[in-house]
DRENDREN-667475 format. One line per 8 residues: their letters; for each residue x, y, z of N, C-alpha, C. Coordinates in pm, whole numbers. Layout:
BEGIN
A = X,Y,Z,X,Y,Z,X,Y,Z; ... $
This chain:
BEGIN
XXXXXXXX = -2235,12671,-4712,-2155,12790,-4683,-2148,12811,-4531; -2045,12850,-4485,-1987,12884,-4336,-2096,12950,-4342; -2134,12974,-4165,-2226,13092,-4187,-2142,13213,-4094; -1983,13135,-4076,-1893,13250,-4022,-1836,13316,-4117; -1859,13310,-4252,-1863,13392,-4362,-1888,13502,-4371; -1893,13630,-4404,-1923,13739,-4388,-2024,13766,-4485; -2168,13784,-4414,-2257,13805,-4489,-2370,13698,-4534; -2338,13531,-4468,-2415,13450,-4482,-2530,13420,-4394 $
XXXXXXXX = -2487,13494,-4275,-2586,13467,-4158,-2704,13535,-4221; -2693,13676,-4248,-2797,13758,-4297,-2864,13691,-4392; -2763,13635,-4524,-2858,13607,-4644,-2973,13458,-4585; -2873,13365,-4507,-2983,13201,-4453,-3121,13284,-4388; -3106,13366,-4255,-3212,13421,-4231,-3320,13492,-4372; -3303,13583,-4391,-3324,13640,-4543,-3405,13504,-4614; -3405,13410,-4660,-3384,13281,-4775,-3496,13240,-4687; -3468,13217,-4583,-3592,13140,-4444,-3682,13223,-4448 $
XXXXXXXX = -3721,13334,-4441,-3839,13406,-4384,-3911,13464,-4492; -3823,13460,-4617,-3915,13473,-4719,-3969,13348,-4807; -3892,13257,-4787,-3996,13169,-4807,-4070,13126,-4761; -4115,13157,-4602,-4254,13112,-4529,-4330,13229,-4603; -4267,13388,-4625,-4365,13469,-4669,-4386,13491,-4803; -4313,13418,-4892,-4383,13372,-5027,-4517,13315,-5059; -4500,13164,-4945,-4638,13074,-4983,-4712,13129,-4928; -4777,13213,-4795,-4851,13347,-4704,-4904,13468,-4828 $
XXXXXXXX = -4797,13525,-4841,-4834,13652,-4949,-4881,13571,-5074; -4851,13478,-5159,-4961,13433,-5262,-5098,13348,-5212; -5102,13276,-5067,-5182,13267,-5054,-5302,13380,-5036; -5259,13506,-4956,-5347,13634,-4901,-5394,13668,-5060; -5273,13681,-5158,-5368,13751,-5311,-5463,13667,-5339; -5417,13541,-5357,-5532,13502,-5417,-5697,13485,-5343; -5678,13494,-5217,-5833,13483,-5128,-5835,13631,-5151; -5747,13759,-5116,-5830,13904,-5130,-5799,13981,-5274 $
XXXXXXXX = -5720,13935,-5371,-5742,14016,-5508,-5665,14159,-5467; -5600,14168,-5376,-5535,14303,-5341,-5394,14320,-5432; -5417,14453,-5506,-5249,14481,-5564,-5182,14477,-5515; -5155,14550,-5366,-5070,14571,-5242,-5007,14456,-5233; -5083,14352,-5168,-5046,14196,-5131,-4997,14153,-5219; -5052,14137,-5364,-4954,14105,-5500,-4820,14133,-5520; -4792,14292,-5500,-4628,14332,-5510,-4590,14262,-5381; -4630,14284,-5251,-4564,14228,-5164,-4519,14082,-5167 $
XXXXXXXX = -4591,14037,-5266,-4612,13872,-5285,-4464,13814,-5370; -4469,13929,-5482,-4360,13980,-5560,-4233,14036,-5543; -4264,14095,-5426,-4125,14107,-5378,-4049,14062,-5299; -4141,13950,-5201,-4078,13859,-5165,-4076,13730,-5263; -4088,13683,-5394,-4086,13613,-5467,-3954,13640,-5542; -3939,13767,-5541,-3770,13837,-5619,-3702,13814,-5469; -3699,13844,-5343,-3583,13856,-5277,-3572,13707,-5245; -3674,13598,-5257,-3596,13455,-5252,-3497,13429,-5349 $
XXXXXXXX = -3550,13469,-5467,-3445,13433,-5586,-3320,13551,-5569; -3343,13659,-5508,-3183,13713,-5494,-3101,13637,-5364; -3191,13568,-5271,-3108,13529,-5203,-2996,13398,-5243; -3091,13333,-5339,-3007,13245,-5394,-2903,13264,-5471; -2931,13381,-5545,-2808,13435,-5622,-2712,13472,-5527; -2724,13524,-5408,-2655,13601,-5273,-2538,13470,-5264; -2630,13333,-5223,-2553,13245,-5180,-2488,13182,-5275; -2477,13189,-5375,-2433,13136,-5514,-2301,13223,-5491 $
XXXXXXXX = -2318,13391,-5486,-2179,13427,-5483,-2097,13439,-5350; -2156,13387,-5249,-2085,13378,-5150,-1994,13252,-5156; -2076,13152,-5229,-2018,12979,-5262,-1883,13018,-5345; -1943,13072,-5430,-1821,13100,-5543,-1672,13159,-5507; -1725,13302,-5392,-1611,13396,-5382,-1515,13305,-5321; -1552,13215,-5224,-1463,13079,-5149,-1381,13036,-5216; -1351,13017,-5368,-1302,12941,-5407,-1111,12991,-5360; -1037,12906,-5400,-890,12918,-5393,-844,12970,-5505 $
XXXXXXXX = -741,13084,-5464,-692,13167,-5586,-621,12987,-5687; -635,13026,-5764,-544,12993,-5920,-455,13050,-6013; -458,12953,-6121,-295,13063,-6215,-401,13130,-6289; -519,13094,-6315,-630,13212,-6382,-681,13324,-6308; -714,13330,-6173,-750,13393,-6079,-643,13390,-5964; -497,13484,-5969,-417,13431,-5875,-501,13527,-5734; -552,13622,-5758,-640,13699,-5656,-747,13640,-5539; -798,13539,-5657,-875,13469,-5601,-1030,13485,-5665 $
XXXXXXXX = -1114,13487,-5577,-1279,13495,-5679,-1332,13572,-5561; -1332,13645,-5490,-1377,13733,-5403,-1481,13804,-5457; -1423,13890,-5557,-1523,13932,-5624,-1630,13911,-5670; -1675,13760,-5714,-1762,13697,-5772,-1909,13769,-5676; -1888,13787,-5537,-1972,13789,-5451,-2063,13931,-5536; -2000,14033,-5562,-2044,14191,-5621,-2123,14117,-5746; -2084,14049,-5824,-2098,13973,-5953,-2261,13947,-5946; -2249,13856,-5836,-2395,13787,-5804,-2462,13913,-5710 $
XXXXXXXX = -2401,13949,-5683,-2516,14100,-5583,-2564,14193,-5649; -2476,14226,-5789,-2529,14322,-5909,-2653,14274,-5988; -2646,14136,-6001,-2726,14048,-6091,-2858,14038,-5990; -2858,14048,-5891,-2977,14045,-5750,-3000,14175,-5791; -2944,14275,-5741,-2996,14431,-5759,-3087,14431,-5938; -3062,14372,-6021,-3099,14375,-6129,-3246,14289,-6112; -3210,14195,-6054,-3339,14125,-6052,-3456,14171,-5963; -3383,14261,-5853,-3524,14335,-5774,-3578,14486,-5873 $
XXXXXXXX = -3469,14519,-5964,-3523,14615,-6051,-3653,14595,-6108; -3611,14494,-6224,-3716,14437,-6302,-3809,14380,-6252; -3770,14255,-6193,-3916,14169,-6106,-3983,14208,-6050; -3930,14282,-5889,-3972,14357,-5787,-4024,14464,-5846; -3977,14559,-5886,-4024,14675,-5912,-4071,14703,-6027; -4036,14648,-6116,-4105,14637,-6260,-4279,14570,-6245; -4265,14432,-6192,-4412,14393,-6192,-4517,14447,-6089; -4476,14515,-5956,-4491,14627,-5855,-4620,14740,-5939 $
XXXXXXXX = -4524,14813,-6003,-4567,14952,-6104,-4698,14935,-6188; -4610,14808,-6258,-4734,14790,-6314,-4891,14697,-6323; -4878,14635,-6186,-4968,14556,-6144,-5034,14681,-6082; -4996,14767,-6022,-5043,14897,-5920,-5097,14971,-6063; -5102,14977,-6220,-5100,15047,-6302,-5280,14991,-6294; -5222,14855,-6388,-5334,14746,-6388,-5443,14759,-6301; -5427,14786,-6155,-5490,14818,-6081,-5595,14977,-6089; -5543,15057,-6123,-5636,15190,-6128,-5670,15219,-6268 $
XXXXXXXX = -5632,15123,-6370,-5712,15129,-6485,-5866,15021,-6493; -5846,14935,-6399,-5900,14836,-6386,-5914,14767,-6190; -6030,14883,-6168,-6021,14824,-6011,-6085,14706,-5988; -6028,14645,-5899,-6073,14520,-5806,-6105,14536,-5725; -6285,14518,-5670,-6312,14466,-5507,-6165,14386,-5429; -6154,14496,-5321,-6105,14396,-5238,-6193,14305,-5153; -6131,14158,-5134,-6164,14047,-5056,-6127,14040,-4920; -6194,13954,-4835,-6117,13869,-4722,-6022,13956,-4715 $
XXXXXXXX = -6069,14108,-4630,-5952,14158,-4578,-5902,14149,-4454; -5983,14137,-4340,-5884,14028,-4241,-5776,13944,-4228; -5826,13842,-4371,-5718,13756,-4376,-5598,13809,-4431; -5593,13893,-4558,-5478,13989,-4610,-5390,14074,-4513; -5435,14122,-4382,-5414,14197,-4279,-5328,14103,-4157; -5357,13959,-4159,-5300,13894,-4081,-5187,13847,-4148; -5190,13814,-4300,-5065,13759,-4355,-4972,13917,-4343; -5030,14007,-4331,-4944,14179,-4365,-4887,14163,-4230 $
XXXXXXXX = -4949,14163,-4105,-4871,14151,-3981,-4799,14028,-3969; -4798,13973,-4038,-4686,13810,-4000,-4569,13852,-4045; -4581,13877,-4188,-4507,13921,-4307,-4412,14023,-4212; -4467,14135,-4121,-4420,14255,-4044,-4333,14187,-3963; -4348,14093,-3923,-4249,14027,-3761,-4157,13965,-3857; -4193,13889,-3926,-4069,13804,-4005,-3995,13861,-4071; -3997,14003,-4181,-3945,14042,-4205,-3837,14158,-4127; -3907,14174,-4001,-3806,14244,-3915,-3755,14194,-3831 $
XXXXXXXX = -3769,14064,-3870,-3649,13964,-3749,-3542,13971,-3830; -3559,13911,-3965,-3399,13919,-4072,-3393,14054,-4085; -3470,14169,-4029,-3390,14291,-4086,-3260,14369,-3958; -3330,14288,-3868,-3292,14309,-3708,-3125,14242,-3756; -3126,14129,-3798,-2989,13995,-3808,-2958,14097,-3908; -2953,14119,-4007,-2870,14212,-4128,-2841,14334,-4088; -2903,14407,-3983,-2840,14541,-3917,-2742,14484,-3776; -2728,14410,-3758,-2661,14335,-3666,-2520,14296,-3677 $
XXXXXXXX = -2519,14254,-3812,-2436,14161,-3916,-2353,14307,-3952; -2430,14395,-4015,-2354,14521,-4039,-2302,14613,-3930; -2400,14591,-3858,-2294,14697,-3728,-2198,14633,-3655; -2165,14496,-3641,-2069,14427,-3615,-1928,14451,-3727; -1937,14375,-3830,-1861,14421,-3964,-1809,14537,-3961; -1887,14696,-3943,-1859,14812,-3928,-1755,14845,-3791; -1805,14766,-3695,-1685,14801,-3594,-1579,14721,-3632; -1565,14613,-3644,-1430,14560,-3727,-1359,14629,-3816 $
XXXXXXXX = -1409,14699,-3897,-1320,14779,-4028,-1294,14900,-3966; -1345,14967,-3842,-1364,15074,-3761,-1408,15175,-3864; -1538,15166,-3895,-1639,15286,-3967,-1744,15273,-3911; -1807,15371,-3962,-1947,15417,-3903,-2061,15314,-3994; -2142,15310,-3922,-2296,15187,-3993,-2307,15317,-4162; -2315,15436,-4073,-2406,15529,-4272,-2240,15433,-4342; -2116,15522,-4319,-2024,15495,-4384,-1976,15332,-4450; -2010,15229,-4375,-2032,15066,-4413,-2119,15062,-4515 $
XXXXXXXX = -2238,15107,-4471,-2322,15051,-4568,-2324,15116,-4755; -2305,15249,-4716,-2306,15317,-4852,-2163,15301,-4958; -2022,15260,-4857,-1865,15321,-4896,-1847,15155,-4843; -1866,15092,-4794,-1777,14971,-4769,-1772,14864,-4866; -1732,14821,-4806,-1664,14644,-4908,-1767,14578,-4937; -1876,14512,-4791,-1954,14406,-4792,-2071,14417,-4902; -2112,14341,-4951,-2205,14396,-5073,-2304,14309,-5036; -2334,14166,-4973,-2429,14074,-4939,-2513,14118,-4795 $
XXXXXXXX = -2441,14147,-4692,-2524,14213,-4561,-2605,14364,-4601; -2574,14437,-4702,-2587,14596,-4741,-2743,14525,-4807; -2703,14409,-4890,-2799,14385,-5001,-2937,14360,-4900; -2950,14224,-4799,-3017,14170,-4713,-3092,14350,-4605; -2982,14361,-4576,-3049,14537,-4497,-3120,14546,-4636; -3099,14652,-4724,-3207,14723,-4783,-3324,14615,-4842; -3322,14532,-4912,-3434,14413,-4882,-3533,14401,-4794; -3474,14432,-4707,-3556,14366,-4584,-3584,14490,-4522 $
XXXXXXXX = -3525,14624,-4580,-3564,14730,-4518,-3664,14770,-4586; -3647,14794,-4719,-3790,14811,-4786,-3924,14689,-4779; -3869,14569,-4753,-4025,14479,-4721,-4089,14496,-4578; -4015,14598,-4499,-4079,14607,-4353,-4166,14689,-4428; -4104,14807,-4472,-4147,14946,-4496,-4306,14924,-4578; -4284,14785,-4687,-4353,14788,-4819,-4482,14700,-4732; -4456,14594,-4645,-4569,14593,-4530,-4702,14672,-4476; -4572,14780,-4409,-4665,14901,-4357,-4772,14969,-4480 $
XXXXXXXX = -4682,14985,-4578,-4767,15077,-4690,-4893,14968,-4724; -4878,14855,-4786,-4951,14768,-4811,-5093,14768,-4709; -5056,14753,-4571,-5141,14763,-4460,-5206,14868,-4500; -5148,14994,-4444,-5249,15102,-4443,-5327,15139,-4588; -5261,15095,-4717,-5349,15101,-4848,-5494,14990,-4856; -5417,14878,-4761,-5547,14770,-4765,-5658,14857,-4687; -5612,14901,-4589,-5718,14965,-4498,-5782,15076,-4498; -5729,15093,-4613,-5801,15288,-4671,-5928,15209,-4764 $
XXXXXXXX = -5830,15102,-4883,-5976,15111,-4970,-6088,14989,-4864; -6036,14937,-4772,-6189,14861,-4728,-6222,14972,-4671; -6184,15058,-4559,-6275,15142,-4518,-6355,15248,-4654; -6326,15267,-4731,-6368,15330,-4820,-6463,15295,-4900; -6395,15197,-4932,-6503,15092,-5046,-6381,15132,-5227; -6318,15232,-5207,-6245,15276,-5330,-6092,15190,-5321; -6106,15077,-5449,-5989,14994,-5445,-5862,15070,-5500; -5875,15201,-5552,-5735,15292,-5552,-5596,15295,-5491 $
XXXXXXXX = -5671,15334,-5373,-5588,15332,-5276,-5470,15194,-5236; -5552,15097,-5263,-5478,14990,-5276,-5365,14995,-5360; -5431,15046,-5486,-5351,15040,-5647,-5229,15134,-5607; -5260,15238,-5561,-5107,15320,-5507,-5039,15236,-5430; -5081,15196,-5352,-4984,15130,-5234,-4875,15084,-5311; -4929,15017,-5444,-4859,14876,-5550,-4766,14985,-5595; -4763,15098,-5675,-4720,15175,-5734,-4591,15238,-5628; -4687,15265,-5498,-4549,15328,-5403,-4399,15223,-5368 $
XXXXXXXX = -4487,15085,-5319,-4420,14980,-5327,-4319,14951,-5441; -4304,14950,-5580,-4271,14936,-5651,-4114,15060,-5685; -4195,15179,-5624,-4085,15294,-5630,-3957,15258,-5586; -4031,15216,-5388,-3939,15159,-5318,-3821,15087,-5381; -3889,14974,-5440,-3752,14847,-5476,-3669,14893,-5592; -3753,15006,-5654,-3681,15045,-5759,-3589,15125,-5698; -3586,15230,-5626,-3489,15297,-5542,-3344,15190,-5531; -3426,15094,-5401,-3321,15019,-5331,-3237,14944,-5444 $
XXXXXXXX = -3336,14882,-5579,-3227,14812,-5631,-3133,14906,-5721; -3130,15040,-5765,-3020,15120,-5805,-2948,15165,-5727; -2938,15189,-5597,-2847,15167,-5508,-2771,15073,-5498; -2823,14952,-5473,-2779,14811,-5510,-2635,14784,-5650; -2725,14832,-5739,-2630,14858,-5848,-2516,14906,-5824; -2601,15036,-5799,-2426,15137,-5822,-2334,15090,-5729; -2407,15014,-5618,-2287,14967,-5528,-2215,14912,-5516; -2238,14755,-5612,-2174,14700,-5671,-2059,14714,-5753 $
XXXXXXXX = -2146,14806,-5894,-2064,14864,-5975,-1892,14948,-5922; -1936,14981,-5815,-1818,15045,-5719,-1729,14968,-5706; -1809,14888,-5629,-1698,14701,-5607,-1658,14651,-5672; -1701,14620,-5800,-1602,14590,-5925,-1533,14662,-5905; -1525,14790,-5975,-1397,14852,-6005,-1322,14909,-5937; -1338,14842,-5817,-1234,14820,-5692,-1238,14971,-5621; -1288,14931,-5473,-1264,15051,-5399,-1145,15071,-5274; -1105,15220,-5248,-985,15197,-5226,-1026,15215,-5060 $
XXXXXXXX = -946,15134,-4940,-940,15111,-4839,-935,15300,-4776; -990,15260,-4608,-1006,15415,-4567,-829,15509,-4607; -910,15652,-4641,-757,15657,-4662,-672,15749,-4562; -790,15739,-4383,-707,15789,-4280,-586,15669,-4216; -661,15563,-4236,-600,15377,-4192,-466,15413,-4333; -450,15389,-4462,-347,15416,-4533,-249,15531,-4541; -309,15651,-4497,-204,15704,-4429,-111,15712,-4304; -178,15626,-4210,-104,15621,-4074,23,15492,-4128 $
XXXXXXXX = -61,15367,-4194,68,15290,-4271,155,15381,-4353; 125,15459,-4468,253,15534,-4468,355,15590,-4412; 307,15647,-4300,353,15743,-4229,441,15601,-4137; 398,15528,-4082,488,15427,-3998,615,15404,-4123; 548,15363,-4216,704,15312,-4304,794,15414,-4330; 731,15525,-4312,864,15641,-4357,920,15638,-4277; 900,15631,-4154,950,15670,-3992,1043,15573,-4004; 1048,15412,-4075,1119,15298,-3993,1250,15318,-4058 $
XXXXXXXX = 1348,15348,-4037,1525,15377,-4047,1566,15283,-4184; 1477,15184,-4225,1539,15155,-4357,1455,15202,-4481; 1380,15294,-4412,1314,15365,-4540,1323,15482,-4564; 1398,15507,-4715,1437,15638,-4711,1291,15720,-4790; 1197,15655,-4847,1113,15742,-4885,975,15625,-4972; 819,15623,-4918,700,15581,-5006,676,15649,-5118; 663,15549,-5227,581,15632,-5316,449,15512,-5416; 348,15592,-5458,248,15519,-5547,231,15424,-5465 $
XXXXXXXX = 154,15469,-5379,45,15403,-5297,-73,15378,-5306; -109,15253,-5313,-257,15183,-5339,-278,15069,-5302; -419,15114,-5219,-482,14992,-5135,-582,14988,-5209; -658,14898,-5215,-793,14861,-5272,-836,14742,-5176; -961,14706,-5181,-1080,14595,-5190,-1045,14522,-5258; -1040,14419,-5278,-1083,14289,-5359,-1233,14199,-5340; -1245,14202,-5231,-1349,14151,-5103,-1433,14206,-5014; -1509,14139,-4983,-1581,14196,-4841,-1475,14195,-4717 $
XXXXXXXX = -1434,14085,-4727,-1325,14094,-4620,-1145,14075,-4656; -1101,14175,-4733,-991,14089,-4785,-941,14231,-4889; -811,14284,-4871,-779,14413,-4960,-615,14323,-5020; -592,14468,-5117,-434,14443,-5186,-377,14556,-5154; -253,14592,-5124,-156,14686,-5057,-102,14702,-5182; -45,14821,-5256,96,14817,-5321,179,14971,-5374; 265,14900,-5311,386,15079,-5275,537,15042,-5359; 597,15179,-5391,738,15137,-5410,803,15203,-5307 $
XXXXXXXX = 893,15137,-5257,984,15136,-5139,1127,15201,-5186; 1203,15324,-5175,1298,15331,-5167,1381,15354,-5028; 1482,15217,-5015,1517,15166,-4942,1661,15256,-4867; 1714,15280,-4771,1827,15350,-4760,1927,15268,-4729; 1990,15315,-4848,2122,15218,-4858,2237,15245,-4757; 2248,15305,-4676,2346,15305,-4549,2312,15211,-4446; 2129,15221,-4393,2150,15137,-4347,2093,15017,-4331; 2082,15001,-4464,2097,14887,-4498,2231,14739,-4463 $
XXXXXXXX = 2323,14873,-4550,2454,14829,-4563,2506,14778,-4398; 2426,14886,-4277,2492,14855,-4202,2419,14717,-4121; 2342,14705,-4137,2222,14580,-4125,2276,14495,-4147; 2375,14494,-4257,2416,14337,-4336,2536,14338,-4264; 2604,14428,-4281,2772,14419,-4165,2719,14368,-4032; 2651,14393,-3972,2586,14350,-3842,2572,14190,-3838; 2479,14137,-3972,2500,14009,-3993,2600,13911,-4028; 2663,13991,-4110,2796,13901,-4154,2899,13916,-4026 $
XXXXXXXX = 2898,13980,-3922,2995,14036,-3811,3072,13880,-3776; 3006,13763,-3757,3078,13649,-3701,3219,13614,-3834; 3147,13660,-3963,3229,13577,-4097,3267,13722,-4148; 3332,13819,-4101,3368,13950,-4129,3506,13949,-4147; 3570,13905,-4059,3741,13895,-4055,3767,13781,-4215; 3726,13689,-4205,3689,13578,-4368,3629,13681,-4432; 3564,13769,-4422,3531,13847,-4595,3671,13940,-4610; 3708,13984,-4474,3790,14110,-4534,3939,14071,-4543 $
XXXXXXXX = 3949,13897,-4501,4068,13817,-4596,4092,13797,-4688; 3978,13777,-4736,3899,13725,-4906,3970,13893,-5011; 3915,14007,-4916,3936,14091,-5026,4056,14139,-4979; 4219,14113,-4922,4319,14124,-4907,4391,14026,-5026; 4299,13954,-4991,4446,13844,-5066,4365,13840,-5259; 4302,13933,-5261,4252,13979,-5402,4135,13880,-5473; 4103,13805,-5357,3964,13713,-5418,3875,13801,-5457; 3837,13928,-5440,3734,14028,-5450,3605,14004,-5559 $
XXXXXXXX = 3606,13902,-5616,3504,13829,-5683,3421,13739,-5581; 3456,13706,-5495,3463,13587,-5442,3389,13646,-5315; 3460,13744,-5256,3408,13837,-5144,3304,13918,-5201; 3280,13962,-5327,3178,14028,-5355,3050,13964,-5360; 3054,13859,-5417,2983,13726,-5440,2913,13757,-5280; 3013,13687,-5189,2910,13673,-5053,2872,13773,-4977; 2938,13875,-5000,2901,14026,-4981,2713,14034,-5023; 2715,14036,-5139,2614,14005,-5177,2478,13945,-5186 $
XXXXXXXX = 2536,13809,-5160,2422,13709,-5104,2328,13761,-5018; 2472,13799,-4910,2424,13846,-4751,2319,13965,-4760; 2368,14100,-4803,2276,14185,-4867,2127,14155,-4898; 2129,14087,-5007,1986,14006,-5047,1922,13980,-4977; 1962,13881,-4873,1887,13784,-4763,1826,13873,-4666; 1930,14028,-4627,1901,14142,-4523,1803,14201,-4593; 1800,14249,-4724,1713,14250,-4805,1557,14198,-4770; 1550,14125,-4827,1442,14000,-4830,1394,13995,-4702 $
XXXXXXXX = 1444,13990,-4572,1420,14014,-4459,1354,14109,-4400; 1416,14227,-4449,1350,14387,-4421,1218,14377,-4501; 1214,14325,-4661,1079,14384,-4683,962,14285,-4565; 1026,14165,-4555,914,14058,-4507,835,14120,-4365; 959,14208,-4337,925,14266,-4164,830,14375,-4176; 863,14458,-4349,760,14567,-4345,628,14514,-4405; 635,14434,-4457,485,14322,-4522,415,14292,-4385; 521,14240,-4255,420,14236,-4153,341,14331,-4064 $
XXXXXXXX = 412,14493,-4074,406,14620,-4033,235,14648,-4123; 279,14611,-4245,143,14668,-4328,32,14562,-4270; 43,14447,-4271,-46,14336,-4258,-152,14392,-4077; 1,14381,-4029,-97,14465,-3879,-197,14556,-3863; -164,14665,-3935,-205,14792,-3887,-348,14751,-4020; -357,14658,-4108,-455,14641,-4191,-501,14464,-4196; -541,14426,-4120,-550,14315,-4136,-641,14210,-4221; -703,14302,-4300,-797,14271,-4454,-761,14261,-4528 $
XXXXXXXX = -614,14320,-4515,-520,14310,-4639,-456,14183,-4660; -511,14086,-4806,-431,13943,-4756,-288,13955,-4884; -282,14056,-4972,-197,14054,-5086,-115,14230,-5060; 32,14179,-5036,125,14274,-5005,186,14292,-5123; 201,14389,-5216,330,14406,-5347,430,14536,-5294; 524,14507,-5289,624,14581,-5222,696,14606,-5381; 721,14710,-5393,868,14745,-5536,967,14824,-5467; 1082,14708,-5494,1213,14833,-5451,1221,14900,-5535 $
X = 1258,15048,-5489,1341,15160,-5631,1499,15152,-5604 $
């Protein structure tokens, strides 16, 4: 996958740093027996496997529209980001809860907490280097679509950079907690404290991955482009002299990077008409022979043609008017009335 893709840079970083902190975090459980380190172990064990799903639908959304998909597979990307959000539900946060459960029904000495403490600070830098690249990735993206980072991340298109941020925002976060729970029950001697950490941890991913969801869920069912940017395109097409009036207007998403336009156009037939006289002006004296000497089939005929072509012309000029002022937009449907 490009990694000039939107949204791949984040997920390769993401994929890299949790798998150095996969084999780290199961190594730290198993020398200290800590719940904390376990979910953390776990939740970077779920965000490798969402990253793969990440890049699975980034592979996919690439593909070239078809006569089955004339849209294309854009979407696929939400597809595989819903199915990630699902998998940090259950995995992440499901085995989280109740390993942290397991834990205060059944405490464990913690071990080798030094060593648990050094994999927790590694775990801390690596995970906030990819969280650094995924807030990066998004505040770039966000000035391109011209919105705000809250407004991108919660209301926008991208569903793979949003996914990588909260990931990586809750494993900084789930770090810290982990740390300071390791360091309550050694100073204490009471492995509890640990057992919450697992439990708080677990909240976390459960949070982030229903967010995740619903965000998705949004993206399926298609969200509609800003609608201060779709009104200024309205407002240009009413203004332009061959439009006598917009109506049933709708933009949507398809993509992270990539919308559909579609309006009906009623067109003004004066000047129109006078658009096409303008064109036919060289072969004008030959039409208005044609309808003297009573060919008027004949003159209507190319009367006609000409029309069409002025036609066909005007919408192509306002397809490029919309395309400008929206340039995400790769599918224009224009309806004359």
């Amino acid at each position: 996958v490009d990694t000039s893709v939107v949204g791949s840079k984040a997920v390769y970083t993401a994929l890299t740093t949790n798998g150095i902190m996969v084999v780290s975090k199961v190594g730290a459980f198993v020398a200290t027996g800590s719940a904390s380190i376990l979910s953390e172990a776990v939740h970077s064990i779920a965000d490798l496997g969402n990253q793969f799903l990440l890049l699975v639908g980034i592979s996919q959304s690439l593909k070239e529209p078809d006569a089955t998909h004339p849209y294309g597979y854009a979407t696929e990307r939400y597809v595989w980001s819903l199915i990630s959000g699902v998998g940090i539900f259950f995995l992440g946060s499901g085995v989280s809860v109740y390993h942290g459960l397991h834990g205060i029904m059944m405490p464990h000495e913690i071990e080798n907490y030094h060593l648990g403490m050094a994999v927790l600070c590694s775990a801390f830098v690596f995970e906030g280097y990819s969280l650094v690249v995924a807030l990066q990735e998004c505040r770039s993206e966000a000035t391109k679509q011209g919105q705000s980072l809250y407004d991108y991340i919660f209301y926008g298109s991208d569903a793979m950079n949003v996914a990588v941020l909260m990931e990586d925002g809750v494993a900084v976060l789930g770090c810290g907690i982990a740390a300071g729970c390791l360091t309550l029950s050694h100073m204490t001697g009471n492995p509890l404290y640990d057992s919450m950490g697992s439990l708080v941890i677990g909240g976390l991913l459960g949070c982030a991955a229903m967010l995740l969801i619903d965000k998705n869920r949004a993206l399926l069912l298609g969200t509609t482009i800003d609608a201060r940017r779709v009104g200024r395109v309205v407002h240009i097409l009413e203004k332009d002299p061959i439009v006598s009036s917009v109506h049933d207007v709708k933009a949507i998403m398809v993509g992270a990077d990539r919308g559909r336009f579609k309006a009906e156009i009623n067109f003004n037939g004066e000047e129109l008409a006078r658009r096409c006289r303008i064109r036919m002006d060289p072969q004008w004296e030959e039409f208005e022979a044609l309808v003297r000497s009573d060919h008027m089939p004949s003159a209507l005929t190319g009367y006609s043609m000409e029309l069409l072509r002025v036609l066909g012309d005007e919408v192509d000029r306002l397809e490029g008017i919309i395309r400008w002022e929206l340039p995400e937009v790769r599918h224009v449907d224009l309806e004359i009335l």
